[in-house]
N, CA, C and O atoms as a GROMACS GRO file, in nm:
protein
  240
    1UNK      N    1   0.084  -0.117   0.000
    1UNK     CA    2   0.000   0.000   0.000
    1UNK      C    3   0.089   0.123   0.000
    1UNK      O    4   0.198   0.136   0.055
    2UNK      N    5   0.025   0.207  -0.068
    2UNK     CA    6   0.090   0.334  -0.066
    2UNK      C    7   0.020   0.469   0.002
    2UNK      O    8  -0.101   0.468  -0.020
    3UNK      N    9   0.050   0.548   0.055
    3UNK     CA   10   0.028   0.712   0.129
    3UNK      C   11  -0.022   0.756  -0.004
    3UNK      O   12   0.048   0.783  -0.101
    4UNK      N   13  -0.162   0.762   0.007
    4UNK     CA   14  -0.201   0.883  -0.134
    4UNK      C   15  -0.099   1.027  -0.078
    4UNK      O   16  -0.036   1.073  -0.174
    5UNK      N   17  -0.081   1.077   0.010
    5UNK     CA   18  -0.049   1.201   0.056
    5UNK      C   19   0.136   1.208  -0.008
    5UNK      O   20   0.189   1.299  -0.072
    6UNK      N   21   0.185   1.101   0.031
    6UNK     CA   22   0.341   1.123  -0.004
    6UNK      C   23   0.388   1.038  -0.076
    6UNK      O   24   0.508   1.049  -0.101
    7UNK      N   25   0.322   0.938  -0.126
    7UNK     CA   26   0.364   0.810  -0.168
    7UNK      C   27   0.443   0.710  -0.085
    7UNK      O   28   0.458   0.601  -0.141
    8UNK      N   29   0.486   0.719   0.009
    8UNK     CA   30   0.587   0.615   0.100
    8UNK      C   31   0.501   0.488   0.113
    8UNK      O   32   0.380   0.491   0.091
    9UNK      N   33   0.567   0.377   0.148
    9UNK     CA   34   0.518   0.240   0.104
    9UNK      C   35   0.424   0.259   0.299
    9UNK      O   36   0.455   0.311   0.406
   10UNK      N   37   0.356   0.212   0.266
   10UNK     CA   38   0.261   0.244   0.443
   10UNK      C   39   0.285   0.020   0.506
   10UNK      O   40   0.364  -0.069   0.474
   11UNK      N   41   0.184   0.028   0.586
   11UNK     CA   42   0.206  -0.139   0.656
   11UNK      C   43   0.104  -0.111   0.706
   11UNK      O   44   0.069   0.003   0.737
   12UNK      N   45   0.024  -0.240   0.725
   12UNK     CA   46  -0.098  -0.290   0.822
   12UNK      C   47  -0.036  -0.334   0.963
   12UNK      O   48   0.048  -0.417   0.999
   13UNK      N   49  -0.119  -0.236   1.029
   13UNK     CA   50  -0.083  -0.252   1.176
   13UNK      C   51  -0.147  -0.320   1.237
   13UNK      O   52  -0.102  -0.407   1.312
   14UNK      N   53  -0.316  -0.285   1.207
   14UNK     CA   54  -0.399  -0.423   1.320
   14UNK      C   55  -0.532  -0.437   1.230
   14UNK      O   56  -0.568  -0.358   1.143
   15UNK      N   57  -0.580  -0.525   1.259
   15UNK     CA   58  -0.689  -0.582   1.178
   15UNK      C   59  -0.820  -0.595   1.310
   15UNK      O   60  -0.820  -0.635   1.426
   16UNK      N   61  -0.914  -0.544   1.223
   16UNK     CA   62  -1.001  -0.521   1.309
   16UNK      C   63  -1.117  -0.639   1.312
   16UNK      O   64  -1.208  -0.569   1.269
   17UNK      N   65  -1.162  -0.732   1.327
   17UNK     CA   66  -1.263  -0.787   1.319
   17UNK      C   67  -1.397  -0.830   1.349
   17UNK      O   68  -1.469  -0.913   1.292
   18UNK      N   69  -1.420  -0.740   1.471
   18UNK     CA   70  -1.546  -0.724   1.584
   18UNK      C   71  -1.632  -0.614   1.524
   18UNK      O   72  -1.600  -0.495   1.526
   19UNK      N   73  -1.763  -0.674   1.461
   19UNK     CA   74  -1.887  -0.585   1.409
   19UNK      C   75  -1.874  -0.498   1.466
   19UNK      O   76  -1.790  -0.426   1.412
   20UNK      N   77  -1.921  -0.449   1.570
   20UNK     CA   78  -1.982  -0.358   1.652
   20UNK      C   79  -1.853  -0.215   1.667
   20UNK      O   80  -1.883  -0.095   1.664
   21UNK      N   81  -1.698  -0.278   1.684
   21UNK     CA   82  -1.653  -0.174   1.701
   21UNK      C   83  -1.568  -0.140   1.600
   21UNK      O   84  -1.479  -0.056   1.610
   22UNK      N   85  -1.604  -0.228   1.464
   22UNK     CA   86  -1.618  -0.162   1.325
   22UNK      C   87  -1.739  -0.094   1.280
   22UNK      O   88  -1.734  -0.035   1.172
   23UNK      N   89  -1.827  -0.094   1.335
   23UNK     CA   90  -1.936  -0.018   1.312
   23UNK      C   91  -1.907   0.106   1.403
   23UNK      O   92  -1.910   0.223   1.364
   24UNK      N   93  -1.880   0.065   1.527
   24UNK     CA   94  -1.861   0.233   1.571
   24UNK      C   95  -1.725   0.354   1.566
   24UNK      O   96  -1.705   0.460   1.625
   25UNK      N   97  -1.659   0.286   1.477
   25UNK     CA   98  -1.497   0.350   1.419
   25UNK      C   99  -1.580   0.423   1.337
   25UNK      O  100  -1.607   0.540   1.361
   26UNK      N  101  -1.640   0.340   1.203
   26UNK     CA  102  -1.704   0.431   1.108
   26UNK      C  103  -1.809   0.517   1.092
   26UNK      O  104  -1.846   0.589   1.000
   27UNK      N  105  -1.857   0.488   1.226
   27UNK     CA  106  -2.024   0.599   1.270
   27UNK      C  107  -1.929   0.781   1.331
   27UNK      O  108  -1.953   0.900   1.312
   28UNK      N  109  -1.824   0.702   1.406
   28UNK     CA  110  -1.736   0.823   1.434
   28UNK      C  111  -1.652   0.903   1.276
   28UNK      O  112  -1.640   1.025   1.264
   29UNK      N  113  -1.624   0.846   1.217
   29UNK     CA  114  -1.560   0.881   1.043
   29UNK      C  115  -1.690   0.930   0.996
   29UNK      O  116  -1.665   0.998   0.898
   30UNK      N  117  -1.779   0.930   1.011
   30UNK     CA  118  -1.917   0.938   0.944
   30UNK      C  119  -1.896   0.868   0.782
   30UNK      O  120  -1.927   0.926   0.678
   31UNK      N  121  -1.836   0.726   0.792
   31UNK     CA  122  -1.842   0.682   0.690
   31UNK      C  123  -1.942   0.538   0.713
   31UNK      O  124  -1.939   0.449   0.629
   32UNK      N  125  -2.010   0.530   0.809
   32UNK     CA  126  -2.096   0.417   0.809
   32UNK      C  127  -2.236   0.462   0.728
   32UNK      O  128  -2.309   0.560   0.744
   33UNK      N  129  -2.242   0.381   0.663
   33UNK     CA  130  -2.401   0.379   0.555
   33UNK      C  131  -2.422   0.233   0.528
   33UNK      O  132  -2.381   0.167   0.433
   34UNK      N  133  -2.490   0.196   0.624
   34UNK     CA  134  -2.532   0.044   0.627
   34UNK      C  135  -2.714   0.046   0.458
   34UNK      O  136  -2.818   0.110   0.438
   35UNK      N  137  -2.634  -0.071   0.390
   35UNK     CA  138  -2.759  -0.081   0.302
   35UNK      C  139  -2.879  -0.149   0.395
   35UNK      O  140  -2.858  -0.210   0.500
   36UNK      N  141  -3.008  -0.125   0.335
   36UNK     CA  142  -3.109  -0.184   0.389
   36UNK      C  143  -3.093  -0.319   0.328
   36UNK      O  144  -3.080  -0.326   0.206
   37UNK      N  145  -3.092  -0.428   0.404
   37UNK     CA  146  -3.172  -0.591   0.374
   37UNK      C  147  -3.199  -0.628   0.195
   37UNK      O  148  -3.286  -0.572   0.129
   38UNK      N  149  -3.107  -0.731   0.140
   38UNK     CA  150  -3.210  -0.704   0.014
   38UNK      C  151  -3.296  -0.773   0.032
   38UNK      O  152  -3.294  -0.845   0.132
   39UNK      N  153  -3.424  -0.777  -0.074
   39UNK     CA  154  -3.506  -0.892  -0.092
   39UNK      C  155  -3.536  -1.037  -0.117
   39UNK      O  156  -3.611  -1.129  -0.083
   40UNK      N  157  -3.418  -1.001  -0.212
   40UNK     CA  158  -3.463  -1.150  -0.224
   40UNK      C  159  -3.270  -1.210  -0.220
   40UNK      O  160  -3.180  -1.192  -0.302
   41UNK      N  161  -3.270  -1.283  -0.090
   41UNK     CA  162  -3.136  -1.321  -0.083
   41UNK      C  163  -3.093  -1.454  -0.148
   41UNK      O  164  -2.974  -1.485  -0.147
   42UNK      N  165  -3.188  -1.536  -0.205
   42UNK     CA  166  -3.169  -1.606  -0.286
   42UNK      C  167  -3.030  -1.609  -0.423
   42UNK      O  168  -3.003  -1.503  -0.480
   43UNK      N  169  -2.960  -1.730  -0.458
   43UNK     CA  170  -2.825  -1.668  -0.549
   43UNK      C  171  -2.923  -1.717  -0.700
   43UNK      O  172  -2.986  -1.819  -0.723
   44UNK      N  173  -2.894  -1.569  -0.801
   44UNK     CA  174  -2.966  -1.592  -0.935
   44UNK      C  175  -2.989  -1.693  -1.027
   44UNK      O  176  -2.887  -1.739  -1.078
   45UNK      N  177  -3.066  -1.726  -1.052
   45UNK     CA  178  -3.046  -1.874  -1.177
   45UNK      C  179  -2.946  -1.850  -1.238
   45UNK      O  180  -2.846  -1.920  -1.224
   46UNK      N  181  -2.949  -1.770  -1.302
   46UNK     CA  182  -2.821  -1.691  -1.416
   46UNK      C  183  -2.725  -1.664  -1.411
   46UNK      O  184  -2.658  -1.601  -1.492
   47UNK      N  185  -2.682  -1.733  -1.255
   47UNK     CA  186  -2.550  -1.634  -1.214
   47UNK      C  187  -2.455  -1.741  -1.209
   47UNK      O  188  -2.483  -1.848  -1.155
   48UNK      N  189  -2.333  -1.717  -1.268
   48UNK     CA  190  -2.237  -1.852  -1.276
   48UNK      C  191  -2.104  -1.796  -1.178
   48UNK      O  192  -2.112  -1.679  -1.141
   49UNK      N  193  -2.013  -1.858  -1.147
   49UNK     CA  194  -1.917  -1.796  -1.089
   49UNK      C  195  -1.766  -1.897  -1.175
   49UNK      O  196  -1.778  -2.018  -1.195
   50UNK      N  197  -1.643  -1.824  -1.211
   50UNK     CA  198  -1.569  -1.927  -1.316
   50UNK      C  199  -1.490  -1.970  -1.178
   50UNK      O  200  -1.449  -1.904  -1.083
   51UNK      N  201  -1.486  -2.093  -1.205
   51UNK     CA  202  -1.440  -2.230  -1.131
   51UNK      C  203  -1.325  -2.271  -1.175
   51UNK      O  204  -1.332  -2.348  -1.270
   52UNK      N  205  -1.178  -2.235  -1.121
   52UNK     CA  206  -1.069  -2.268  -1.222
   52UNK      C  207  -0.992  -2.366  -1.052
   52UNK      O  208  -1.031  -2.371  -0.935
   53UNK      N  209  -0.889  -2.421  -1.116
   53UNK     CA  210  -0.836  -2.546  -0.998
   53UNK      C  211  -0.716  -2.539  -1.041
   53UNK      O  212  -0.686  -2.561  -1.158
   54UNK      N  213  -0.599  -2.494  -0.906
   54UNK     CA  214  -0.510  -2.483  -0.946
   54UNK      C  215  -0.439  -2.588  -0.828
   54UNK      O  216  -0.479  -2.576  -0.712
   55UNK      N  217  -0.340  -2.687  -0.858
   55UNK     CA  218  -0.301  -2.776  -0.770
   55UNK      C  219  -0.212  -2.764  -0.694
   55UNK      O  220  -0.111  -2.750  -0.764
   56UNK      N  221  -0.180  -2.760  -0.567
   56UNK     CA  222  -0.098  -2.691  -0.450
   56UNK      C  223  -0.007  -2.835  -0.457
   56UNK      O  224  -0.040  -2.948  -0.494
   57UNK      N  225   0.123  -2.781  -0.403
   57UNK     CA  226   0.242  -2.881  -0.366
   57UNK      C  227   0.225  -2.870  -0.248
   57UNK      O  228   0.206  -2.779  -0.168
   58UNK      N  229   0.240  -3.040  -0.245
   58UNK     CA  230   0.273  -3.067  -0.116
   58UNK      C  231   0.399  -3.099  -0.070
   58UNK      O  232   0.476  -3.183  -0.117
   59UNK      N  233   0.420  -2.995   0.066
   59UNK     CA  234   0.545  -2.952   0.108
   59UNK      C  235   0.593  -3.006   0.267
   59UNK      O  236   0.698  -2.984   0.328
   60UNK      N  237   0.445  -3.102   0.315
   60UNK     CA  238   0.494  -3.137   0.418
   60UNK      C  239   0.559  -3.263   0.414
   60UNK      O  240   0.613  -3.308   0.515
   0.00000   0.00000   0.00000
């Protein structure tokens, strides 16, 4: 990752993974905009996803 501001190479410091106080980091940023629910959560007839298989070495 890079600093839009200076370009210097930046690092991940901590990873956040608890709903609630990822929801309240971004309510404080005023960048939380939760979508409403969709309707129909069902996955589309139409919808394919490409399926490719790539074979891992085994190294133990």
């Amino acid at each position: 990752m890079l600093c839009p501001h200076c370009g210097a190479e930046m690092r991940l410091m901590a990873l956040i993974e608890d709903p609630p106080i990822i929801e309240q980091i971004l309510k404080h940023l005023q960048l939380w905009n939760p979508r409403p629910p969709s309707e129909d959560l069902d996955w589309p007839d139409n919808c394919q996803l490409p399926l490719t298989y790539a074979p891992l070495l085994d190294i133990a």
